[in-house]
N, C-alpha and C positions, 0 to 999 in steps of 0.2 A: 511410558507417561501415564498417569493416574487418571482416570476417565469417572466423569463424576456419575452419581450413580441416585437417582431421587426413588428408587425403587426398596418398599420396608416388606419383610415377610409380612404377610397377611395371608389368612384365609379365604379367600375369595376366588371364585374359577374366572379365571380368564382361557381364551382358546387359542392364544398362543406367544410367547416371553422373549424378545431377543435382551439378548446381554452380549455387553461390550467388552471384549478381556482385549488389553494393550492400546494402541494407539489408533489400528484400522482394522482387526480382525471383528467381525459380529458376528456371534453363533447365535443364529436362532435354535431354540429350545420351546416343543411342543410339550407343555404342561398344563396339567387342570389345573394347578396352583400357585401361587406366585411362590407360596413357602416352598414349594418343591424346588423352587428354581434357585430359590437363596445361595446355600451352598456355593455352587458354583462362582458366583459374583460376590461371597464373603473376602475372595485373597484383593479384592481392588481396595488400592486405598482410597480415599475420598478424601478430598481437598477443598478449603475454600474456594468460592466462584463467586466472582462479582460481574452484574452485568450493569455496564451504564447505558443508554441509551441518547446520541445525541438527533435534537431534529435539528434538521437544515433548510433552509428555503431554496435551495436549489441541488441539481443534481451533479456531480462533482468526482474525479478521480480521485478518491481520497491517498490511493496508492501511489498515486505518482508524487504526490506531498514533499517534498525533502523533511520539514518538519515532523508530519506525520509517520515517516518512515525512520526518524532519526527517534522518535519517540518508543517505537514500536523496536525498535533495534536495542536500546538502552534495555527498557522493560526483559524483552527475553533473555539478554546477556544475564542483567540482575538476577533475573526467576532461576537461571540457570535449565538442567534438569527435571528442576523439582516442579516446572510450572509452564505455564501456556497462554500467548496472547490470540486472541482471535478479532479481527478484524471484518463487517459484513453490514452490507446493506440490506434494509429492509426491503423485502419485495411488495409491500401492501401502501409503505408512507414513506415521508421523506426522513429517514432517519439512518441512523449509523449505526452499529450494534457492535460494540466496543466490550469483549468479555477477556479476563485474566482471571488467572484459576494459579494457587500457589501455596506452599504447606505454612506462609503468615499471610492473615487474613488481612493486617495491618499491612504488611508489601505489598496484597494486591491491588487494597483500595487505593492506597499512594498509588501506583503505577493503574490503575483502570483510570483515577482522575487527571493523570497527567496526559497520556494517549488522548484522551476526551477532550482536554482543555486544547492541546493541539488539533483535533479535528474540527471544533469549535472554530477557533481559528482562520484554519485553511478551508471551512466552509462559508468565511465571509466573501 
């Protein structure tokens, strides 16, 4: 699964790089440079990632939802392989943090706003 990646070569020392290869491996990589570290993180592909954010006024199992679960179920089947729903609560606010990640930018944002609009929902 494609792990998104907001890290560009640059020049710059940093005093130390971890990179993501696969779905859960992280290899930290002690480099003075970020460019040294490229390389290694050129074979990821990168994919769009849409994050919505819903606030709620209240605090709420979102996972227990039949809705929100029937949403979140549709979305993956659709993304198949190719993509990824994440579903989490904000730990600072009352909020949802609703992310899909998928190689059409246009299927994610459909499916991040439909997931949303069902958490919306089930946080009345």
């Amino acid at each position: 699964m494609p792990v998104p990646l907001k890290a560009r070569p640059v020049d710059t020392a940093v005093p130390f790089t971890v990179i993501v290869i696969g779905r859960f491996t992280v290899v930290p990589l002690a480099y003075r440079k970020v460019s040294e570290a490229w390389p290694a993180a050129a074979a990821v592909t990168l994919y769009p990632q849409i994050l919505v954010n819903v606030r709620t006024q209240r605090s709420f199992d979102f996972g227990a939802d039949r809705d929100v679960e029937r949403a979140v179920a549709k979305a993956t089947a659709a993304l198949g392989s190719d993509g990824r729903v994440l579903l989490r609560a904000s730990g600072t606010e009352p909020v949802i943090r609703v992310m899909v990640e998928g190689k059409s930018r246009a299927k994610v944002g459909r499916w991040a706003e439909t997931i949303a609009d069902a958490v919306r929902k089930a946080a009345r």
